[in-house]
C-alpha positions as CSV (number, residue, x, y, z in Angstrom):
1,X,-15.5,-4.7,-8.6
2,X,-12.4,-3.6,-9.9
3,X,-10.4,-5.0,-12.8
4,X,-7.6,-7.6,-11.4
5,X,-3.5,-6.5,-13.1
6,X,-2.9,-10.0,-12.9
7,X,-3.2,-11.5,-16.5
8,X,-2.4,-8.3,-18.3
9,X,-0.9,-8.4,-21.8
10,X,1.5,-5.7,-23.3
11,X,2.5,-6.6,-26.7
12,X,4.2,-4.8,-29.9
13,X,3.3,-4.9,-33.2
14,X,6.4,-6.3,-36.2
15,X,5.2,-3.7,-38.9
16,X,6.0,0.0,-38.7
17,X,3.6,1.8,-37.1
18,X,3.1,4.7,-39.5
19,X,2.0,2.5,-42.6
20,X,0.3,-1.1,-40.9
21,X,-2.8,-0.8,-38.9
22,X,-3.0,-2.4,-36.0
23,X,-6.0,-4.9,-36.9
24,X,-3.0,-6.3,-39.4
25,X,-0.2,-6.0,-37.7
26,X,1.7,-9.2,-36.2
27,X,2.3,-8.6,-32.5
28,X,5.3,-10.0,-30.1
29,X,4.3,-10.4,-27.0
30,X,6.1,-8.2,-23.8
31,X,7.8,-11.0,-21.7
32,X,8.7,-11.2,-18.3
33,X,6.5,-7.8,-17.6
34,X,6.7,-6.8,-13.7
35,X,4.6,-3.9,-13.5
36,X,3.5,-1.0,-15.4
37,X,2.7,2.7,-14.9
38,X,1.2,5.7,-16.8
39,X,-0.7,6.2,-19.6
40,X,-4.3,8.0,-20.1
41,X,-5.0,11.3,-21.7
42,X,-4.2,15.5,-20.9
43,X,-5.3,18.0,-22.9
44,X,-4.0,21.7,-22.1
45,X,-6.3,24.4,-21.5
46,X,-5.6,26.9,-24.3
47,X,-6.2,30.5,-23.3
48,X,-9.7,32.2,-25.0
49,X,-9.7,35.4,-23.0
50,X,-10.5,38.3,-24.7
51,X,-11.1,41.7,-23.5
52,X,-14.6,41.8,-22.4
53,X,-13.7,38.6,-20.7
54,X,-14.5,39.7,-16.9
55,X,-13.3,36.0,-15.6
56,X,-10.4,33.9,-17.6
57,X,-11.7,31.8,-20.7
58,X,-10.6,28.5,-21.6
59,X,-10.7,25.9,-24.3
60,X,-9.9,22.7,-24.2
61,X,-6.7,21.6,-26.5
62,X,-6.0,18.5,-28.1
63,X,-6.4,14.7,-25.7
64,X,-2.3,13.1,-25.9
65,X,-1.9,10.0,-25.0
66,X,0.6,10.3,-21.9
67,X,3.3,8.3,-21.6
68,X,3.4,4.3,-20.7
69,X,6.2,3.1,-18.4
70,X,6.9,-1.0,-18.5
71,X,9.1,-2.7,-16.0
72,X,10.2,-6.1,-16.6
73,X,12.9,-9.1,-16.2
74,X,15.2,-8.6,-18.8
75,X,15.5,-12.0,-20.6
76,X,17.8,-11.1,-24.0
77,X,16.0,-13.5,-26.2
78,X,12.1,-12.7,-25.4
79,X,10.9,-11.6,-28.9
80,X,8.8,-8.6,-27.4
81,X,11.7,-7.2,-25.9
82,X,14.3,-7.7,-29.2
83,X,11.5,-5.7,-30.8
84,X,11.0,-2.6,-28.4
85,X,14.9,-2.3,-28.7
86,X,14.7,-2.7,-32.3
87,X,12.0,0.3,-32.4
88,X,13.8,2.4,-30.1
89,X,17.2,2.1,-32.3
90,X,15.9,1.8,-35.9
91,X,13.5,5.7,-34.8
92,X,10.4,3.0,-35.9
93,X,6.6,3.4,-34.7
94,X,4.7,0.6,-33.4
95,X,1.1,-0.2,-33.0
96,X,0.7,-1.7,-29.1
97,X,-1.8,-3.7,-27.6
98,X,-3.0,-3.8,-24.0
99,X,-4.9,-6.7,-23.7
100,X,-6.6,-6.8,-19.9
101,X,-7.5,-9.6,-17.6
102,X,-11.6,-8.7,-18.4
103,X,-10.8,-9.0,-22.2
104,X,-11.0,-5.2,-23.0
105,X,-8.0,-4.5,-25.6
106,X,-6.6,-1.3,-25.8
107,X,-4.7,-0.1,-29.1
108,X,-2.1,2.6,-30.0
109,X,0.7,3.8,-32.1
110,X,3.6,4.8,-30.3
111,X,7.3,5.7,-30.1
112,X,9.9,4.1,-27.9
113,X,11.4,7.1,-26.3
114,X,13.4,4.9,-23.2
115,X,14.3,1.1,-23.4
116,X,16.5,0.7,-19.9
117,X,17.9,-2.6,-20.4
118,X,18.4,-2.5,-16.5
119,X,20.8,-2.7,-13.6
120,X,22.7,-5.4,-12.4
121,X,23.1,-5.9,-8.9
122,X,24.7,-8.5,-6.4
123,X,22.2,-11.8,-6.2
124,X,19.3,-10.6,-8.1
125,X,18.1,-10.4,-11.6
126,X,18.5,-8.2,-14.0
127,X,15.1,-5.8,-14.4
128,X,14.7,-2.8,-16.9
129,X,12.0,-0.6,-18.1
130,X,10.9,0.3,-21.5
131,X,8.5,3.8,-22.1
132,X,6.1,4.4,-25.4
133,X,5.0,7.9,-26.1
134,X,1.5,7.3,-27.7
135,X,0.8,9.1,-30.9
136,X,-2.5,9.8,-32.4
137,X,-5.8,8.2,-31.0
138,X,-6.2,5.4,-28.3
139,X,-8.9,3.1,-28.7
140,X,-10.6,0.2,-26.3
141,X,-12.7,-2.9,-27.5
């Protein structure tokens, strides 16, 4: 059966991301969260061929934590969302916590490297989008 999105939790950590690990860290919940897109891993394929190579020879690179793309309701006084700004401005790493509807938690250091605060159109709400670059490891309880 497949894992319901309903329930999800994106939250980010108060401390900076480069000296508090995430097991200490305080986290603000991501308010208001609409839908999400992205993340997982890549790895390139780094070039091994030599020449008595009679086909082309790879090796796997590095796994990097692709990008994770948030949309939301903007709402200017939702403490998760005063704190991704506050990353993105103050150049700050955060540890973030995925925490899905089956209890599986998944944990990462990032950088905020977009925080859309959104558009505002005739009768609607306001909705932006936030994006983390992970950096370093991601791990699942």
């Amino acid at each position: 059966m497949s894992e319901e999105a309903l329930g999800t939790i994106f939250s980010i950590g108060q401390g900076d991301g480069s000296s508090v690990a995430a097991g200490s860290d305080t986290f603000d919940v991501i308010g208001e969260v609409t839908s999400s897109s992205g993340g997982g891993l890549s790895a390139n394929a780094i070039n091994d061929t030599d020449l008595a190579s009679t086909h082309g020879e790879f090796v796997a690179g590095r796994p990097t934590g692709k990008p994770v793309t948030i949309n939301f309701k903007v709402k200017r006084d939702d403490a998760g969302q005063v704190n991704v700004k506050a990353a993105i401005t103050g150049r700050i790493m955060r540890n973030i916590k995925l925490t899905y509807t089956g209890g599986d938690v998944e944990d990462f250091k990032a950088v905020v490297t977009d925080f859309d605060p959104g558009e505002v159109g005739d009768d609607d709400i306001i909705r932006g989008s936030m994006t983390f670059q992970p950096s370093g490891a991601i791990t699942l309880s």
